[in-house]
N, C-alpha and C positions, 0 to 999 in steps of 0.2 A: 806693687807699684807698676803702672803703667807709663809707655811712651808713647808720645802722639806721634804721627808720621814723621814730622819734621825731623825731630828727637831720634825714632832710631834710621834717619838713613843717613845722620850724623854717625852712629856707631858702624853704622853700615861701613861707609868709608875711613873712617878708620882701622876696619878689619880688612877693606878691598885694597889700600893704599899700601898697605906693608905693615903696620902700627896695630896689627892682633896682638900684641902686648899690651898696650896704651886701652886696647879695646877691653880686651879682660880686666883689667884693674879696675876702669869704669863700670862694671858691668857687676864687678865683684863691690864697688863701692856704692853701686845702686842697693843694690839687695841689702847690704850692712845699714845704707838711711830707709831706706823702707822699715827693717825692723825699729831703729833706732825711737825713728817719727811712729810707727805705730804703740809703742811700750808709752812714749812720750805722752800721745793722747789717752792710750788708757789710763794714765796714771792724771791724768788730768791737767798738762803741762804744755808748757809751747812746743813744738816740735823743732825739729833744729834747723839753721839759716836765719838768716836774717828777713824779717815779713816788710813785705814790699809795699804794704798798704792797699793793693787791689787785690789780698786772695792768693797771693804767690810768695813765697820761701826762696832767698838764693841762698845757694850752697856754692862754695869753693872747694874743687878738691882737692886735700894736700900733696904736694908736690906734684903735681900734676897740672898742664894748662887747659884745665876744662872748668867750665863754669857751669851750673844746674838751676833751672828752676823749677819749680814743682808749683801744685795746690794740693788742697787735700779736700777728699768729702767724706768725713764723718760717718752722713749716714750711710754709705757704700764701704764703710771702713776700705778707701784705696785713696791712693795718692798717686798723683799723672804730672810725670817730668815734662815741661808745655816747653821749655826751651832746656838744649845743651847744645853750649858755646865751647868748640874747640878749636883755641889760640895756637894753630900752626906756627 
């Protein structure tokens, strides 16, 4: 799984702000949907969030106020978080 610029200098500040806890969970929660979403299409399955109709997946993270979007391309087997929204 990749992040577009926007995406990690989102993480960025959350780890420059004081919130390297906040930072780590997200970060530890990306890697867990990356595999999740990739088992998901091997297996021949939606991958997880909700499809937004253009090509993008949101995910909510549990307990937590961040919100993720992703796409996926198949044939690159990777998936690029295009937005993470983090509700200060």
């Amino acid at each position: 799984m990749f992040c577009n610029e926007d995406s990690a200098n989102v993480l960025e500040a959350m780890r420059t702000s004081g919130h390297s806890e906040l930072h780590d969970q997200v970060v530890l929660f990306l890697r867990a949907l990356a595999v999740e979403a990739g088992a998901a299409v091997d297996a021949d399955k939606s991958p997880p969030g909700y499809p937004m109709g253009d090509g993008r997946y949101n995910v909510d993270v549990p307990r937590l106020s961040v919100l993720i979007s992703y796409t996926r391309y198949p044939g690159l087997r990777e998936f690029r978080v295009t937005d993470l929204l983090w509700l200060d």
